[in-house]
C-alpha angles and dihedrals in degrees: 000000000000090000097045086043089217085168095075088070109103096207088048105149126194080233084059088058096040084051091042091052101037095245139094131275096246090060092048087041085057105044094047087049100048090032105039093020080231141106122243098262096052090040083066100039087058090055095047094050091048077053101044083048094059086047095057099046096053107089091217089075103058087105097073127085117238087251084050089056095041090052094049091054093049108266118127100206134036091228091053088053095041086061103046087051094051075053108063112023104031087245138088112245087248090062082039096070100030085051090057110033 
């Protein structure tokens, strides 16, 4: 899942990883949840924003806006992004990147 990055995609189901592993949603469902403590939803999110960090670190991609970032790692607004990245690391996307640059 990790390798092929699937969570960038911004329509990603529960049902897309069941079909993708030949089971069913409740047991992926219950494996994110007693393994990660987190629904599905927040499981992914975790990976997009590890995504959208290494993004905005790379210099290459300065070139990119915030929103550009946050649509290449699978979110579809910059407020639900925002969001998700307070979240996670204690930061905005914006300190993120002034922090690390």
């Amino acid at each position: 899942v990790i390798q092929e990055k699937i969570f960038i995609n911004d329509k990603l189901s529960i049902e897309d990883i069941a079909i993708k592993l030949y089971t069913n949603t409740k047991y992926i469902s219950q494996i994110i949840n007693e393994t990660y403590n987190k629904n599905f939803y927040n499981f992914i999110n975790f990976y997009r924003i590890e995504e959208a960090k290494r993004l905005l670190i790379s210099e290459e991609n300065d070139k990119y806006s915030i929103l550009g970032i946050a649509q290449s790692v699978g979110f579809v607004s910059k407020s639900t992004f925002n969001v998700a990245f307070k979240r996670y690391t204690g930061i905005t996307p914006t300190e993120f990147k002034l922090k690390v640059k």
